[in-house]
N, C-alpha and C positions, 0 to 999 in steps of 0.2 A: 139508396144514396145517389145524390148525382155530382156530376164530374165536368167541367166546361170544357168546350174542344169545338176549337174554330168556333167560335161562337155559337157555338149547340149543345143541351144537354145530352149528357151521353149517362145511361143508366144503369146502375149493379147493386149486386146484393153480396155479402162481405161475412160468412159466417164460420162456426164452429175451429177450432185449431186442430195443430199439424200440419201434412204435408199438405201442398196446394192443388187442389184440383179445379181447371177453370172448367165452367159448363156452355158450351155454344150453340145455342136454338139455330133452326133451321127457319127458311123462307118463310115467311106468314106467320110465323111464330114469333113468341117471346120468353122470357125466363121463366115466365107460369110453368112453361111446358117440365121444367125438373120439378116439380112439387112432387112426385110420384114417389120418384130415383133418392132424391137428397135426404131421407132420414138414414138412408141406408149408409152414403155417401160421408155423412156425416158424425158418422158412430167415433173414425179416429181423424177426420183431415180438416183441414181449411177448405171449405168448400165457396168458390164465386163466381159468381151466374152475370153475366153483361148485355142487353140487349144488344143489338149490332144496329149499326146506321139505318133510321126510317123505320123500326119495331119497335114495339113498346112502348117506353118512355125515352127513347131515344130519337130524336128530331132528323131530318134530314139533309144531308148535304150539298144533293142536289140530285140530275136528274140521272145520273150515273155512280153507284156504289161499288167499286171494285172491290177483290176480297183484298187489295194491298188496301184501298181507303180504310175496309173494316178493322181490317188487321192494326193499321196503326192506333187506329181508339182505341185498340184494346189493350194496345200498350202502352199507350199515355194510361191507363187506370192501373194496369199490374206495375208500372215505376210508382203509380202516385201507391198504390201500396205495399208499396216497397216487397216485390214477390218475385224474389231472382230465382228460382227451377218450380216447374209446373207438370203437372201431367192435362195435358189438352184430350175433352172429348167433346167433339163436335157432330153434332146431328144432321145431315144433309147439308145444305148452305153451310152449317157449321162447320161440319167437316173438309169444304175448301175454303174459309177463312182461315180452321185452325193451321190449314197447310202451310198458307200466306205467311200465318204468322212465325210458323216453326222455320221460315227459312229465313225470314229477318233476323229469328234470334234464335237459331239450333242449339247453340251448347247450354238456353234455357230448360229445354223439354227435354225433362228425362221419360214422360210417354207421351202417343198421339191416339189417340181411339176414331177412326173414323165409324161414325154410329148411322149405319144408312148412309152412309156416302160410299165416296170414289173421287181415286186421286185422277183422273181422265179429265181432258178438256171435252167441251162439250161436239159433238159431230156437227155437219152442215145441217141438219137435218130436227136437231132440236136448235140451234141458232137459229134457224127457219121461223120454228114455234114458239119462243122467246118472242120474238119483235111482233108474232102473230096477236099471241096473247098482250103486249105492250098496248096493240092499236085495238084490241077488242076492250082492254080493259079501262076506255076511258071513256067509252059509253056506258061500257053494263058491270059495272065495280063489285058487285055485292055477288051476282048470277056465275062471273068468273072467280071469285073466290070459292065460293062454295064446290066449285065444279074442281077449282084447283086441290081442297082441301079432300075431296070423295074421291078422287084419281089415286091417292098416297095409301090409300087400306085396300087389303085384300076383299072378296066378296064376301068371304063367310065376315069378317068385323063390319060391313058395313049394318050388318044386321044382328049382331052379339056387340056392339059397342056404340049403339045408334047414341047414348046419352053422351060420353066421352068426345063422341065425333061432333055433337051438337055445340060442347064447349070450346071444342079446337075449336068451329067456324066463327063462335060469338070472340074470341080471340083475335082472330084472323082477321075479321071485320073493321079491327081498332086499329091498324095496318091502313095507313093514306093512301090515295093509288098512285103519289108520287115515289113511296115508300117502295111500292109494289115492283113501279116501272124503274127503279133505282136499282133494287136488287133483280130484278130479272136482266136486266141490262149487264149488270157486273158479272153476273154467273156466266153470258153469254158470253165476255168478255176474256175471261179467265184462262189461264195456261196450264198444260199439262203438266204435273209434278210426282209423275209414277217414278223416274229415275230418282227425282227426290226423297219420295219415299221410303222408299228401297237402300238409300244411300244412309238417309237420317242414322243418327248413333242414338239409338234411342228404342224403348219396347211400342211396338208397333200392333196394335189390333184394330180389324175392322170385324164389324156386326152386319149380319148380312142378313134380308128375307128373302126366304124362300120364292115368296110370292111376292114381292117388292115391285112393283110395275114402272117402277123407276131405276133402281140399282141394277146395272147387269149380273146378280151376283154369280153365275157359271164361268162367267169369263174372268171375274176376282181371282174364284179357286184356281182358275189354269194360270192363269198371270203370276200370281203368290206362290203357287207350287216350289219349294223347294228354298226359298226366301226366308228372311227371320220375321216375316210376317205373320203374325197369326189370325188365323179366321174363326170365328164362329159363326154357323149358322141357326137362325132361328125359325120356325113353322110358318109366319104370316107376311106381312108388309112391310111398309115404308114406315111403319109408326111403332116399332117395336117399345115404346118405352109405356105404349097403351094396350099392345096386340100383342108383346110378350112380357111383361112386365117383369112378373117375377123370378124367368131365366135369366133376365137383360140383367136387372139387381144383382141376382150370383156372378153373372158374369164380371158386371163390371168393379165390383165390392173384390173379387179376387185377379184381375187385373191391375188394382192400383196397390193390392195387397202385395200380389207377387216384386212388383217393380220397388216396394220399398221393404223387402225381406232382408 
């Protein structure tokens, strides 16, 4: 389905009933990426999947995507379908959109799964790498996606999930490089929201990999120590929903089970 906004389409998918669970791809991604998770997902809830600003079928707004710009599309779609409490799981990117959006409208979310994220603003240091990849990617679009999409799995998937990974990049590919440089901009842009998290009234889990070459996840556990957060760890990468799939399933199938017992 699509949705106008600022004069853009903005795209989701709108299924199964019960309680509402929104689904939030990550960078280079789109809603394709729940195809795996959503039968599972979708045994008792309302399950809605939304591309975010510059992914998918969603157009872009220009050459800076913040997670507040993303955040508000997604709430012009969850009013237009009329969907007052949610449980947010966001995938990377995903996961500081869904932050954005949980603190626009906290006494929505009764959960926040951040799935391979972190509530952390970004250091000098990947700010750096941001604006690097911005100016490399408007010569050579295709050589840094690719490069971007094989940084996210562990080594053992790069070689047990070579078909999987082939279809993230053919994916990833369909991603403009204005889309690209929009969302790499925003992420760089983005504020820290750990005390937010931490504060939210709301069940609270992040999914961590082991070997994630992205997520700090050693420094989650010590941070979350002792907090109503709860962590799981899983064996592989940044791509748990390809690299551990059928843990990620259990997990997240009794996450949104326990929150509505």
């Amino acid at each position: 389905m699509i949705l106008q906004y600022k004069g853009i389409p903005v795209y989701y998918e709108d299924e199964g009933q019960g309680d509402a669970i929104i689904l939030l791809h990550g960078f280079l991604e789109n809603s394709t990426m729940w195809q795996g998770l959503k039968p599972v997902l979708l045994q008792n809830n309302r399950v809605i999947c939304i591309d975010l600003l510059g992914h998918g079928q969603t157009d872009c707004l220009g050459y800076s995507h913040t997670m507040s710009d993303m955040a508000d599309a997604i709430l012009l779609v969850l009013d237009h379908l009329q969907t007052n409490t949610y449980t947010l799981i966001g995938h990377s990117m995903g996961g500081y959109v869904s932050l954005a959006l949980a603190e626009k409208n906290p006494k929505a979310v009764v959960g926040l799964c951040l799935m391979n994220s972190m509530y952390h603003a970004d250091d000098d240091r990947l700010k750096k790498l941001r604006i690097k990849a911005n100016k490399m990617v408007q010569t050579n679009f295709e050589s840094m996606v690719r490069m971007s999409i094989a940084n996210l799995f562990s080594s053992e998937s790069l070689i047990t999930h070579k078909l999987e990974i082939e279809k993230v990049v053919e994916e990833a590919l369909k991603t403009s490089p204005q889309g690209y440089i929009a969302g790499q901009d925003g992420m760089r842009l983005r504020d820290d929201k750990f005390e937010f998290y931490k504060s939210l009234q709301a069940h609270k889990l992040i999914v961590i990999g082991k070997k994630d070459p992205v997520v700090e996840g050693e420094q989650i556990l010590r941070e979350t120590e002792g907090t109503d957060i709860t962590c799981e760890e899983l064996s592989f990468g940044h791509m748990s929903h390809i690299e551990n799939k059928e843990e990620l399933s259990y997990i997240l199938k009794h996450f949104i089970e326990f929150i509505h017992s």
